[in-house]
C-alpha positions in Angstrom: 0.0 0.0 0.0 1.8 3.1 -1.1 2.7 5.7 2.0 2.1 3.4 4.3 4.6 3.2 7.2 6.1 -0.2 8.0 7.4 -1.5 11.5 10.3 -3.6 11.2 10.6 -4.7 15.1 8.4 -4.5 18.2 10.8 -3.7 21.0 8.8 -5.5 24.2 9.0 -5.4 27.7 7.4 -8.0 30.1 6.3 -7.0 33.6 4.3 -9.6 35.9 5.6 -10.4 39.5 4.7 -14.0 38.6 7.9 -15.7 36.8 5.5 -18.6 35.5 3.2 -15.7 33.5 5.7 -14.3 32.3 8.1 -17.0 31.0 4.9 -18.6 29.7 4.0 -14.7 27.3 7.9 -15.0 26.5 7.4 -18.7 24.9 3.9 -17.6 23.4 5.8 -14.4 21.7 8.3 -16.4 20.2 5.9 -17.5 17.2 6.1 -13.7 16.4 9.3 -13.2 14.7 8.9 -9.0 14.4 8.5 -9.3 18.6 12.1 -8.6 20.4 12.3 -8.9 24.5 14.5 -7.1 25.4 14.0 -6.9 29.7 11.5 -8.3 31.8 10.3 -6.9 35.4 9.1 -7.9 38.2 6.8 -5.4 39.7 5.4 -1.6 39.0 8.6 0.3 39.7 11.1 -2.0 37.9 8.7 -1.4 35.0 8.9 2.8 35.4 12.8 2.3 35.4 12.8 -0.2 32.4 10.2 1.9 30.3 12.3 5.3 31.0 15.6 3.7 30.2 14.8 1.3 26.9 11.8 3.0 25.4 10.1 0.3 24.3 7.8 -0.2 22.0 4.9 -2.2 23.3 4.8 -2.9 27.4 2.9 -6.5 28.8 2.1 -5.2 32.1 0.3 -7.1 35.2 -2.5 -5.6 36.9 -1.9 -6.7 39.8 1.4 -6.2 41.4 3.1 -5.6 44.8 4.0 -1.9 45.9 2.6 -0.1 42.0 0.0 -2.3 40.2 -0.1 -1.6 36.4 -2.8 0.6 36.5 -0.8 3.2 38.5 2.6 2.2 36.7 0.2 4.6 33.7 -0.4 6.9 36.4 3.1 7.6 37.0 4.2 8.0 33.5 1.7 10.4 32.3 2.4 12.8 36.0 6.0 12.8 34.8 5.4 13.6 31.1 6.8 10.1 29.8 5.3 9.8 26.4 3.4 6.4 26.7 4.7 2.7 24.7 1.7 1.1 23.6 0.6 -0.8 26.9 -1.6 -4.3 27.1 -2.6 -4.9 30.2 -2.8 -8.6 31.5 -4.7 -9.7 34.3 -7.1 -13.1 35.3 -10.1 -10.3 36.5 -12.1 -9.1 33.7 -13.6 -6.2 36.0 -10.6 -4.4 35.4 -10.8 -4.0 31.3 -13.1 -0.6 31.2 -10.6 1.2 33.4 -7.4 0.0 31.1 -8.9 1.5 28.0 -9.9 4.8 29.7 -6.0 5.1 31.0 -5.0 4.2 27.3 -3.9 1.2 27.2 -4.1 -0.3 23.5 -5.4 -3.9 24.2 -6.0 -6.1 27.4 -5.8 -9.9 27.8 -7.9 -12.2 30.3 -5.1 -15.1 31.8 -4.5 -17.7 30.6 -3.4 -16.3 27.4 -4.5 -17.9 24.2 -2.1 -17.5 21.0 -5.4 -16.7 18.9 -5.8 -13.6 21.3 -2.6 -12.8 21.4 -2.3 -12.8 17.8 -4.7 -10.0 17.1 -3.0 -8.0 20.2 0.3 -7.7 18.1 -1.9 -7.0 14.7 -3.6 -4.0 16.8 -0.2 -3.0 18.0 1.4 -3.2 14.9 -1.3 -1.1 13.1 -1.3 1.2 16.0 3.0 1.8 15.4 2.3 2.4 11.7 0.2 5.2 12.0 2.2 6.3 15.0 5.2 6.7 12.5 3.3 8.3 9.2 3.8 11.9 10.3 7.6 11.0 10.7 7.4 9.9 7.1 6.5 13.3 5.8 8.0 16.5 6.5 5.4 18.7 8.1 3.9 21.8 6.0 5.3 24.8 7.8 9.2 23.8 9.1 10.3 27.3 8.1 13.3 28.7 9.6 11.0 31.3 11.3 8.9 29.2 13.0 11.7 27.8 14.9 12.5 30.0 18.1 16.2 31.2 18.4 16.3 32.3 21.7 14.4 30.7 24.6 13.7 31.7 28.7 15.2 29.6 31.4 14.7 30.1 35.1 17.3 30.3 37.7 17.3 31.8 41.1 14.2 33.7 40.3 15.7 35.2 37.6 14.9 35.0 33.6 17.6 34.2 31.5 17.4 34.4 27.8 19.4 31.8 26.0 20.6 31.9 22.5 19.7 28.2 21.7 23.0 27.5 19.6 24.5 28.0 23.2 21.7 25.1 24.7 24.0 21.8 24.8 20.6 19.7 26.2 17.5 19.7 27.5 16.0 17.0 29.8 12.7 16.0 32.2 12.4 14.5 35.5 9.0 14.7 37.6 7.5 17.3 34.9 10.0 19.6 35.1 12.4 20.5 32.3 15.9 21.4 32.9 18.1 23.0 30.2 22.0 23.1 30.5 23.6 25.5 28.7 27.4 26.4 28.4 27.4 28.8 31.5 23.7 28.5 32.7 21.5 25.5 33.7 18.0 26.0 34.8 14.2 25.3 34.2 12.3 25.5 30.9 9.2 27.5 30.6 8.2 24.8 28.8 5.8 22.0 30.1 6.8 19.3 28.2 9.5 18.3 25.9 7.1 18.1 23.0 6.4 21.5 23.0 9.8 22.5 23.6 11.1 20.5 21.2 8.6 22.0 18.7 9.5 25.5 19.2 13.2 24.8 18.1 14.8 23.6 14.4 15.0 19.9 14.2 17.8 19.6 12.1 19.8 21.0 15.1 18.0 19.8 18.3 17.4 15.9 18.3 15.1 14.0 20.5 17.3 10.8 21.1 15.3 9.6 24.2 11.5 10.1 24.7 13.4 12.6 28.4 16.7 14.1 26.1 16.5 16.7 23.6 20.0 17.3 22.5 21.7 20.3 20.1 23.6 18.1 17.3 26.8 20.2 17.4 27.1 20.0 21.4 27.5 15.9 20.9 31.4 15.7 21.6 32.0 11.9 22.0 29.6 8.3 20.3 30.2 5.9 23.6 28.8 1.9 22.7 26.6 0.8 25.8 24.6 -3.0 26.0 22.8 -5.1 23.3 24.2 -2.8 20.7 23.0 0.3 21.4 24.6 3.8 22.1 25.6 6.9 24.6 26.5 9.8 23.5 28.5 12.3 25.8 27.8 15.8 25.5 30.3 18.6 25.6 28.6 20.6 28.6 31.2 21.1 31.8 29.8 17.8 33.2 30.4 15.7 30.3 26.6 14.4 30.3 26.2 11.1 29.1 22.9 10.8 27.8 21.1 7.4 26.6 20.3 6.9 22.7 17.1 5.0 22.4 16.8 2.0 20.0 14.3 3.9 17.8 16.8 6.8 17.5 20.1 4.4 16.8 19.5 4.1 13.1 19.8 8.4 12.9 23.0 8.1 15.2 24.1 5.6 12.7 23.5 8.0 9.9 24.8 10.8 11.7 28.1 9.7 12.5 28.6 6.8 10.0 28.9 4.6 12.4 
């Protein structure tokens, strides 16, 4: 079908505090060749940790789990602006499938897992990643130079800084807030999230390598190789931040840097 986006891999994550569940979704996944694991969990806050560090793709999270059930691991990620994978919630109580779809989730399975069901889970997500990736497939209509801001406001001791953004080396979120690190100036962004941040500057110079970096291109000072393949790069701000590449995002850093 022409224009249509297609997804090569599925980058998954497993979280259940019960190993039989989820060695027995591991063995079920393996029929779907496009499906990668790449780390399993065992309760709500290894999943926060293991979303906000891999990125993945798609997320098989329990409901029910010890200290942060799956319900509030959503909770968590949307009150700290974490841009959410597509989630399917897995749980033996059917009460609890109304309340996954209004907290987004993009499918929920009843245990014991059937392969049929499964099956049209991964079709759903699959679908659901194409059209995820179509606008990144086409340029958007108005990328002129003047609708990209050269200059942006950071806070600092109660004072307003203005910032030339050539001199911005990154910009990052923890708990909401967004902190920009400059040459000789670090402080928070007016901004609320790093979408909107990172749609008021020129993306041929600021790149968003993790769903919490935003880094300027020509601040990059060192390509470091981390686990399974994928990437650090260190920037060239007076900490010599080394910030995480996401899996999605190593193909550009390939590009970039002919690696």
């Amino acid at each position: 079908m022409p224009g249509r986006a297609t997804v090569s891999s599925i980058s998954t994550l497993i979280v259940d505090d019960e190993p039989l569940a989820s060695d027995e979704l591991a063995y079920l996944l393996k029929d779907f060749p496009d499906v990668e694991i790449i780390a399993t969990g065992s309760n709500g806050l290894e999943a926060l940790k293991l979303i906000e560090s891999l990125e993945p793709d798609l997320v098989f999270l329990d409901v029910q789990m010890p200290g942060l059930d799956g319900m509030g691991v959503i909770q968590h990620l949307k009150e700290r602006g974490i841009p959410l994978p597509h989630i399917v919630l897995a749980t033996a109580f059917e009460q609890y499938a109304i309340e996954a779809f209004k907290e987004a989730a993009t499918d929920y399975l009843l245990k014991p897992i059937e392969k049929e069901r499964l099956a049209l889970t991964i079709d759903r997500v699959r679908n659901a990643m194409e059209e995820r990736a179509k606008p990144s497939a086409t340029a958007p209509a108005d990328t002129s130079a003047a609708s990209h801001r050269n200059k942006i406001l950071v806070r600092k001791d109660n004072r307003n800084f203005i910032v030339d953004v050539q001199d911005v080396a990154y910009a990052t979120i923890v708990d909401g807030i967004i902190t920009v690190v400059g040459s000789n100036l670090e402080g928070e962004s007016t901004y609320k999230t790093i979408d909107e941040l990172q749609a008021s500057l020129d993306p041929e110079l600021f790149w968003r390598v993790h769903r919490s970096w935003l880094v300027n291109i020509n601040r990059i000072k060192e390509v470091i190789p981390w686990f399974n393949s994928s990437f650090q790069i260190r920037m060239d701000d007076k900490r010599q931040t080394e910030v995480p590449v996401s899996r999605v995002q190593t193909k550009r850093l390939r590009t970039l840097f002919r690696l």
